[in-house]
GUMI-824341 format. One record per residue: x, y, z of N, C-alpha, C in turn. Coordinates in steps of 0.001 Angstrom, whole numbers, plus 524288, in hexadecimal, padded with zeros to 5 digits. Each point is the difference from the previous one (the first is absolute). Example, Ala and Ser with C-alpha at 12.3 -4.5 7.8 and 13.67 -1.06 7.14 Angstrom:
% GUMI-824341
833867E9C681E787FC86804A68000080384804B0800007FEA28041A7FD3080334804A68003C7FCFE80442802DA
//
This chain:
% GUMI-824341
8034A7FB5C800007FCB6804A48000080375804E0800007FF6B802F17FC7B803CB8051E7FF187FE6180497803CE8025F80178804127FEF78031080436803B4806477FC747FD4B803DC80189802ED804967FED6802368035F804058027B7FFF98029A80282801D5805C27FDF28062A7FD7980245802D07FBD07FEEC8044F800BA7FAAA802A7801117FC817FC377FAF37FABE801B98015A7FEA67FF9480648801167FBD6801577FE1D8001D805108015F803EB803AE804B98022F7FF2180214804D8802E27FE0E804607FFA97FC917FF627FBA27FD66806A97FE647FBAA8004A80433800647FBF4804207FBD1800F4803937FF5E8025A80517807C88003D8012E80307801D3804507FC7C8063D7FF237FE8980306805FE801178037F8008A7F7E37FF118006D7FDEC7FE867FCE27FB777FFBF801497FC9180063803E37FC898025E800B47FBAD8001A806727FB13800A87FE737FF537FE2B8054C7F9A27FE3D7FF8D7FFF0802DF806097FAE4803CD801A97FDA5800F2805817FBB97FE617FFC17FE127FE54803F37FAF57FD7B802EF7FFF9801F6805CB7FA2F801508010D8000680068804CA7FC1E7FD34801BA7FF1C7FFBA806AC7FD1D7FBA2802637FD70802F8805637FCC47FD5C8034A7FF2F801B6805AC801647FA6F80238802EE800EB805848010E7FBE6802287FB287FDDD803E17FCAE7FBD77FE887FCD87FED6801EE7FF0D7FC568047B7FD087FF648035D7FE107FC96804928008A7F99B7FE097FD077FF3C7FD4E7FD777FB237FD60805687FC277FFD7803E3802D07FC83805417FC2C7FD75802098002E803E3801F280220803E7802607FFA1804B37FC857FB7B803C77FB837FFF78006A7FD217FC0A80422801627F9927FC107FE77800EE7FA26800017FA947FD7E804A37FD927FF428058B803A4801B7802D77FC9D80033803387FF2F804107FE36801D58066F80075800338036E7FD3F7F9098012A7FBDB8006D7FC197FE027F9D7801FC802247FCFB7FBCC8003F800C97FA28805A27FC107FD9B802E87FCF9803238033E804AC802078049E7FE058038A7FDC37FDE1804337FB927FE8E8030D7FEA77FD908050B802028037B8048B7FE9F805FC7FEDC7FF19802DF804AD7FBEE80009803D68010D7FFAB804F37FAC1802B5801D67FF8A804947FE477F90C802A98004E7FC8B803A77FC1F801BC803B0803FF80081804047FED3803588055F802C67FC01804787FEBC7FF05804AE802167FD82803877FC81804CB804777FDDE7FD127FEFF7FAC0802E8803627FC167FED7804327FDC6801A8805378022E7FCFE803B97FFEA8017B805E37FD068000E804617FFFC80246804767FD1A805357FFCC8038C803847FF9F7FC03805AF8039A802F0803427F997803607FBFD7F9E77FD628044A7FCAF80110805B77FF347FD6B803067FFEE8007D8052A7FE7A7FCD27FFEB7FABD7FE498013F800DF7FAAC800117FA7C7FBB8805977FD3A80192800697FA21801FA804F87FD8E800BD8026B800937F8BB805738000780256803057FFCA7F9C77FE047FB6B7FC25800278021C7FB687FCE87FCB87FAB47FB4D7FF40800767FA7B80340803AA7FB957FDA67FE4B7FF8E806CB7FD8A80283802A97FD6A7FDDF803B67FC0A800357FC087F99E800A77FC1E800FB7FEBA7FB8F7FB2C7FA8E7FF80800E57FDC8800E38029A7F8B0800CB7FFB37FCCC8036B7FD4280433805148006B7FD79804007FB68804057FF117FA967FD5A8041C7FD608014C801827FAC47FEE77FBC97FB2B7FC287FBBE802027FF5F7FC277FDE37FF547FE507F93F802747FEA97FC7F7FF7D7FFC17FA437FB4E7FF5B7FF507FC338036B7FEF57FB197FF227FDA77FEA7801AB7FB67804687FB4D7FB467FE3E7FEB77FBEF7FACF800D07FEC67FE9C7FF1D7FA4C7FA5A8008C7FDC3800687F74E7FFB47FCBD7FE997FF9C7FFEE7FB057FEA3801ED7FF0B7FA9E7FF37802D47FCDB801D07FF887F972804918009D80046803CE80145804448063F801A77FE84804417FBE18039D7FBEB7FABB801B6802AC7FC1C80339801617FD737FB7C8057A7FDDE800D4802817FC7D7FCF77FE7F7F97B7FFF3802687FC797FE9D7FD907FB60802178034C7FBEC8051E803A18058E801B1802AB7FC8D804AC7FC0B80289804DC7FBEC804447FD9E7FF608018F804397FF46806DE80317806A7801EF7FDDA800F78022D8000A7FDF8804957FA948014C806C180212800328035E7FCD2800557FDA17F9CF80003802B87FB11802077FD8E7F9DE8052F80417802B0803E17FED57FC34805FA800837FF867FE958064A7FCF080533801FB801D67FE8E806D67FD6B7FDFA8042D803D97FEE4804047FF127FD11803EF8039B804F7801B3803047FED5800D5806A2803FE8033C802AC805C57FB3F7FF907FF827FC0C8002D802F87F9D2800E0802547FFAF7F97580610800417FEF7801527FE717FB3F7FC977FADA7FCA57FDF87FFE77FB3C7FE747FAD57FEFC8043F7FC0E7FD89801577FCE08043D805AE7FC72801287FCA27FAF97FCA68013A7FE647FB3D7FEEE7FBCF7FDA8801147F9E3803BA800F27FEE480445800197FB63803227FAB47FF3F802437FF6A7FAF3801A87F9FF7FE1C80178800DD800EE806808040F7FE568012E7FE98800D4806838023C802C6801997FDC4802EB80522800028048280278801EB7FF0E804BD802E18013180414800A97FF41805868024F804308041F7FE657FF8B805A3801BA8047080139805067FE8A80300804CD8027B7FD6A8031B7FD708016F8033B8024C805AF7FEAF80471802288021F80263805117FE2180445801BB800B0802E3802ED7FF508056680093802D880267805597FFD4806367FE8F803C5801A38049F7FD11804DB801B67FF3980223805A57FC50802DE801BD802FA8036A8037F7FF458066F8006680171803AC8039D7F99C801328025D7FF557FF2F804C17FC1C80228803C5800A38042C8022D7FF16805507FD24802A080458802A67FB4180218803657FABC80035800B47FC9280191801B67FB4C7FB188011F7FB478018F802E37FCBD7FB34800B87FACF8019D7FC177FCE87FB827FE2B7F9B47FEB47FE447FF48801D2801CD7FA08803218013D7FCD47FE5B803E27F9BA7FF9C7FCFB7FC8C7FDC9803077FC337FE977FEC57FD5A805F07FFCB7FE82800DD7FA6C7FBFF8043C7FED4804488042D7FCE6805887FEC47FF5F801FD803D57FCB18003D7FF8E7F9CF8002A804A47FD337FFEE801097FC268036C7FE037FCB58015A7FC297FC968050C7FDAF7FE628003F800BB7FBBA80621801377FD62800FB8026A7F9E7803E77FA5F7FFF38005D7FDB27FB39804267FDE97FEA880219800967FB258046C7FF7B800268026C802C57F897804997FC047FF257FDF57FED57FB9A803077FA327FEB8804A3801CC7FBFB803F57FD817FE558048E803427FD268022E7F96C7FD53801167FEA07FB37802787FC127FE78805C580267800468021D7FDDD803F3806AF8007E80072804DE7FD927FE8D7FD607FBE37FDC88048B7FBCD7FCB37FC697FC2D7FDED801DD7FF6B7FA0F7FF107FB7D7FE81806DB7FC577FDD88007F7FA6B8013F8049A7FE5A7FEA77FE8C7FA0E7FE5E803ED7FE5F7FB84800F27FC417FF648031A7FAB180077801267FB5880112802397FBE0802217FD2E7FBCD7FEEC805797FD827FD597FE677FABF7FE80801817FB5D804C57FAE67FC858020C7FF7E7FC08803EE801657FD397FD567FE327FB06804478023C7F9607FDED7FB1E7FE457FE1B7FA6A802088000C7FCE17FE9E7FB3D7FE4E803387FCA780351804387FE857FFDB805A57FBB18002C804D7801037FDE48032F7FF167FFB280526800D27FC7580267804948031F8027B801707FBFD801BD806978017E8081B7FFF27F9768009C7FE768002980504800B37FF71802988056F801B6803B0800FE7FE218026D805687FF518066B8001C7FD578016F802027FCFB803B38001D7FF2F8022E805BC8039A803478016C7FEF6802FF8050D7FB9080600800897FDE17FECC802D87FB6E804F57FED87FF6C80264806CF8022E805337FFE08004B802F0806317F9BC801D3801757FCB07FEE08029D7FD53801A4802DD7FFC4803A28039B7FEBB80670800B17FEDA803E78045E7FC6B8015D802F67FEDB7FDF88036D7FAE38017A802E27FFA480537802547FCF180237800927FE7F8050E8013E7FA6D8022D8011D8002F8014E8074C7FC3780011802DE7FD28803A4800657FC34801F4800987FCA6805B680002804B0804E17FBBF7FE7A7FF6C7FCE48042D802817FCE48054F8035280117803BD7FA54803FA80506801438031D80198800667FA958052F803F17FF7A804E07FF617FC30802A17FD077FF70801297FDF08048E804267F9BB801017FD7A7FBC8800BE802347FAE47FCFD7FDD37FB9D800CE7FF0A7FD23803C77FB6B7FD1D802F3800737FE71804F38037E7FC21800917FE807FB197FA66800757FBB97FD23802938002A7FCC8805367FF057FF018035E7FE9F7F9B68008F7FB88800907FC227FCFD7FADA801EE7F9B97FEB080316800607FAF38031D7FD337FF5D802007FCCE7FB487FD567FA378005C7FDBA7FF6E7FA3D7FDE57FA6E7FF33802AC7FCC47F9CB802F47FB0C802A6803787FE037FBC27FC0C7FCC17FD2D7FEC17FFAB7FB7E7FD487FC697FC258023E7FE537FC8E7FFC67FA837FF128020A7FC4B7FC977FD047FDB87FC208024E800127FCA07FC8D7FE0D7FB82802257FA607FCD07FF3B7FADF8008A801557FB997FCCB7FD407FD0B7FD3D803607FD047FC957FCEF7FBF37FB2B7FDD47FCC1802A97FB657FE607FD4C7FCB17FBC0801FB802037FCB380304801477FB4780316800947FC9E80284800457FBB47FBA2806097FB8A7FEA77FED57FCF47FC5B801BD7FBF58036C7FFB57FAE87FF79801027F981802B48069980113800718034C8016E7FCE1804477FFA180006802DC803EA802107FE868033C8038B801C68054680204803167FD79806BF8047C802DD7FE47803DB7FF478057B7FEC9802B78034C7FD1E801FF8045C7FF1C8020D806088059B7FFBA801057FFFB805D1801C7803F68010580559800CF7FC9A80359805307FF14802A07FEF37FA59803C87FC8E803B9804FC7FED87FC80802327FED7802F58063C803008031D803E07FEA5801B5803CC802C8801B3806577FC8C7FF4180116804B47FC1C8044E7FE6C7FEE3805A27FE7180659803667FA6B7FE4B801027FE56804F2805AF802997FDB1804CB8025B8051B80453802A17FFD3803AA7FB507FD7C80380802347FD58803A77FCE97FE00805E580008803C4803E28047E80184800997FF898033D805507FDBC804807FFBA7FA4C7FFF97FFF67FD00805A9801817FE3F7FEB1803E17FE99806F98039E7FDDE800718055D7FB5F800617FF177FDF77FF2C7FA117F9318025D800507FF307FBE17FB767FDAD7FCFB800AF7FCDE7FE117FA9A7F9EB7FE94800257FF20800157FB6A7F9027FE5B7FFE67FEE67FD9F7FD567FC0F7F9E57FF8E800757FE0C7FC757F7D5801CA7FC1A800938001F7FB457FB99802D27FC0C7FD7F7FB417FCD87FBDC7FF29801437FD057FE9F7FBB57FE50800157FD37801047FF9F7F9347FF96803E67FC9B7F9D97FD9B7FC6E7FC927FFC0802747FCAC7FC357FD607FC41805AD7FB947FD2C7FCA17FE6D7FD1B804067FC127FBED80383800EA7FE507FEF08048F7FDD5806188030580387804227FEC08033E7FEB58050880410803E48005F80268803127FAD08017F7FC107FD167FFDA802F37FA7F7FCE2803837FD987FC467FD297FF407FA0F8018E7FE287FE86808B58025D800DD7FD5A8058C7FF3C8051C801F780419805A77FF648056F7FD2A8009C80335803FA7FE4F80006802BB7FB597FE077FD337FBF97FFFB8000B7FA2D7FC60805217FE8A7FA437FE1B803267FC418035F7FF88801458055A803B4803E77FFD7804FB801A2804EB80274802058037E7FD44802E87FEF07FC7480429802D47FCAB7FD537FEDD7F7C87FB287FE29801A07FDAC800857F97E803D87FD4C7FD1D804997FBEE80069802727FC7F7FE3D7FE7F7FEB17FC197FDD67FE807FA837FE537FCFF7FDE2802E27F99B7FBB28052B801068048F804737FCE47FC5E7FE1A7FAF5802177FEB97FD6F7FB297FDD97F9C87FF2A802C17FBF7803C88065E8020B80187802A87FAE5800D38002780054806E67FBEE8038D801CD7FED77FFA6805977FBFE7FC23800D97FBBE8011B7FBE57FA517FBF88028E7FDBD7FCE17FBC5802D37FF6B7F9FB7FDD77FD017FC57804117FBB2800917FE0D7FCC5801F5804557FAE77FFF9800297FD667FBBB7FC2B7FDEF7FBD5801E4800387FAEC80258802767FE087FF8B804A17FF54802D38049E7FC47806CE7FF00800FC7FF657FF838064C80735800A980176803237F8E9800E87FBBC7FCCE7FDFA803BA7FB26800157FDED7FF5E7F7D37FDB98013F7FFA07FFE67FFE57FA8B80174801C37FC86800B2806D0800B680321804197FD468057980223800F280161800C080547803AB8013380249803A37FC4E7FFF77FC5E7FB05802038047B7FB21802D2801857FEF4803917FCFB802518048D802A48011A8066D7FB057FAD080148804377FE67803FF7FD047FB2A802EA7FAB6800EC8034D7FE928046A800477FBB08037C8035B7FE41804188007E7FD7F802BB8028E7FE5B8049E7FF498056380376801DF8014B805327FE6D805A680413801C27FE518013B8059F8039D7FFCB803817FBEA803FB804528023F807A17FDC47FECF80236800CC800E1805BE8001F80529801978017F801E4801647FDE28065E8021C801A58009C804D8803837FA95805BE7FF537FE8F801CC8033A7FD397FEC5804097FDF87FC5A7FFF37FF517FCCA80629802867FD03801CE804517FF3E7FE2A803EE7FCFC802C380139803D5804D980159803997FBC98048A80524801277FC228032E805447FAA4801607FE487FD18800598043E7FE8F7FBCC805DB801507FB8D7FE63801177FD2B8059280571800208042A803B48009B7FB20804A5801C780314800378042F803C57FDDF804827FCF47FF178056F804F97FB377FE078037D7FD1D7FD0F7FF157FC927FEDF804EA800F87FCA8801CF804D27FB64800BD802087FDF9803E0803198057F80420801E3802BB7FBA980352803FE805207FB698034F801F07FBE68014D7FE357FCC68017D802067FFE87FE018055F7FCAC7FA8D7FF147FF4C7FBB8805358025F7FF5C8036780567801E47FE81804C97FE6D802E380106804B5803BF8019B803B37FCA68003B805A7801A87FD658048F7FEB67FB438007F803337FB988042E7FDC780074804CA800B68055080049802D580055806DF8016A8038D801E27FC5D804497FA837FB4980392801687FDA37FE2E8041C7FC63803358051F7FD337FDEF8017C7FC93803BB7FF997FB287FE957FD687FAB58020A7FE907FAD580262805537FC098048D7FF878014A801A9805D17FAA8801CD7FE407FC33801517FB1A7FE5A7FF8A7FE6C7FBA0800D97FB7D7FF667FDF27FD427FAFB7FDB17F8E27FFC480341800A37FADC801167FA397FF56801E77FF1B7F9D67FE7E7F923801258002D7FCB27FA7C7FF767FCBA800F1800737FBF07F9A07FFE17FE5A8004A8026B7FC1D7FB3B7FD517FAB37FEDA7FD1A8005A7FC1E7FCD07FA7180040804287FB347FDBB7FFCA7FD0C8013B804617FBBA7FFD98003D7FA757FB077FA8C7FE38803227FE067FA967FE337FB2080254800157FB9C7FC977FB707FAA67FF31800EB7FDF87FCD4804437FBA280233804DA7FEFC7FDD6801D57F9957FDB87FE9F7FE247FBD4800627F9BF7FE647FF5B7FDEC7FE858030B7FB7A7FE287FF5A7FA967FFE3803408002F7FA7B801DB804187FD517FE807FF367FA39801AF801BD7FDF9804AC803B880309804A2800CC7FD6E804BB8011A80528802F2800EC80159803708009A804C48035680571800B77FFF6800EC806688016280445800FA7FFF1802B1802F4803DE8030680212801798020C802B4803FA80248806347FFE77FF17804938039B801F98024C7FE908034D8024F805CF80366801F6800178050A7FF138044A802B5806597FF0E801DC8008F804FF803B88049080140802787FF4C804DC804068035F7FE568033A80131804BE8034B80424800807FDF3802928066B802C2805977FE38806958014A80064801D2802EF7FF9F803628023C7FFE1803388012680553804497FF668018980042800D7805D080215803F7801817FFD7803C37FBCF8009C805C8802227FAC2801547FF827FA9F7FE7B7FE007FC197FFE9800AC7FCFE8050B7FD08802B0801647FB6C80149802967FBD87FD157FD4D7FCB77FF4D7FCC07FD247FDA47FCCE7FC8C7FDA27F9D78007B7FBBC7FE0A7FC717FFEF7FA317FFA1800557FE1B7FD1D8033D7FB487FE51800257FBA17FD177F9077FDB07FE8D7FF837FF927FCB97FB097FD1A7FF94800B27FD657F9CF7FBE07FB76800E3801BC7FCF27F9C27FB417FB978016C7FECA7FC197FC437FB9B7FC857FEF58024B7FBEE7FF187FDF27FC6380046801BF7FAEA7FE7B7FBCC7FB087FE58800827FD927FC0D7FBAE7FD487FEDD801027FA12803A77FD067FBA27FF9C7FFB67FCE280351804D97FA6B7FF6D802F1801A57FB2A804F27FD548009A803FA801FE8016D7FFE38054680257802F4803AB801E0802F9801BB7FD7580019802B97F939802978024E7FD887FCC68055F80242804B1804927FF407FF1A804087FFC97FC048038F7FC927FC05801727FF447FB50802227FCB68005D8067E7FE948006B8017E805248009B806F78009E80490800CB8029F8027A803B77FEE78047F80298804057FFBD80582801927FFCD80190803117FD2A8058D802D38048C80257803C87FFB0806047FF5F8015180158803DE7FE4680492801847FDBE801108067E7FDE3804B9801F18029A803B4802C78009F804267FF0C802A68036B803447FCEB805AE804E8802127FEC2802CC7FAFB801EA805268031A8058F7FF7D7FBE08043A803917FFF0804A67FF9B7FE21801108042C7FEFC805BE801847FE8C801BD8066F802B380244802EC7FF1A7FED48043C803238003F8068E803DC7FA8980046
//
């Protein structure tokens, strides 16, 4: 498939703004996702880090879904001639807090597109900076970078990365059941409509994955809510995190940290149930 690096570059520099209200509702529904007790959630609560993935939600027209699911190729997103899509990392500055009932701007910027040839072809990637911006502050509360990957279909004869081994010694772990509720619901939190979360035909038939994907942003969102659980007074100034391996819906998985003993940062990372490494994370605390 003939990829054009340049065309695709004519996309650098690009933006898209959207704005949102931070609402009650997405904060309570995934307060119970995760198996919180029900809290009241009220004007002027503070959003834990990564549930501003509740707003700004892609609300496509139905005529412009592709057949993975997803957006058609083109528009604000280079149209990258590869079939699959993935999110392959992201890195986060928390300079300010959510709160429930504020005014939210976000302004999207395509900041790199690059090319690299893998061990089953060509792998595009596509970094796109995210700015959040609260009651019309000047400065961002929120700067994400979000890494996206783009690869060829899945063929029988394709070499996988070998594995890593995930570390044992964490002070915090939890073990997740990734069954198809849970999916189901995250999917619909965040207006998801990518097939290879809840069409289990589609993703052992089209894709080739042994099961349903679990969410790579809910991975990444269980990681900060183990430190949540762990440490609720910690406050997060910045997350990064690295999706590793695919994890699926077929046996439970783990997700683990451990802090830092200048108490400066946490280690955090996932692990699927043969104990290869899945996610690799790291949080860095802020405050007093």
């Amino acid at each position: 498939m003939a990829i054009s690096l340049e065309q695709l570059q004519a996309w650098i520099g690009r933006t898209e703004t959207v704005g949102d209200v931070v609402g009650a509702t997405p904060v309570k529904a995934l307060d119970a996702t995760l198996d919180h007790p029900a809290r009241e959630v009220g004007q002027g609560t503070v959003l834990p880090p990564l549930w501003h993935w509740l707003y700004f939600l892609p609300l496509h027209r139905q005529s412009e879904i592709g057949a993975d699911g997803h957006a058609k190729r083109g528009g604000f997103l280079p149209p990258v001639p590869l079939p699959r899509r993935m999110w392959a990392g992201s890195q986060f500055e928390f300079r300010a807090p959510l709160r429930v009932g504020d005014a939210v701007e976000r302004t999207s910027t395509i900041a790199d597109v690059s090319l690299k040839e893998g061990r089953s072809g060509p792998l595009v990637f596509v970094k796109v900076r995210h700015d959040l911006r609260c009651n019309g502050a000047a400065e961002p509360a929120i700067v994400e970078f979000h890494d996206i990957v783009y690869r060829e279909a899945r063929r029988s004869g394709d070499v996988e990365p070998p594995p890593q081994r995930a570390e044992t010694a964490a002070g915090w772990r939890r073990e997740v059941v990734p069954d198809d509720v849970l999916l189901f619901r995250y999917s619909a939190l965040t207006f998801n409509g990518h097939r290879i979360h809840y069409d289990r035909k589609y993703v052992t038939g089209v894709e080739g994955y042994p099961g349903l994907v679990v969410h790579g942003p809910l991975i990444a969102t269980l990681l900060l809510d183990l430190l949540r659980r762990q440490a609720p007074e910690a406050e997060v100034a910045s997350f990064r995190f690295k999706a590793v391996r695919p994890t699926f819906d077929l046996h439970p998985f783990h997700v683990q940290g451990q802090p830092a003993a200048d108490g400066k940062s946490v280690r955090l990372w996932a692990s699927d149930h043969e104990g290869w490494l899945t996610m690799d994370a790291v949080a860095t605390l802020g405050g007093s």
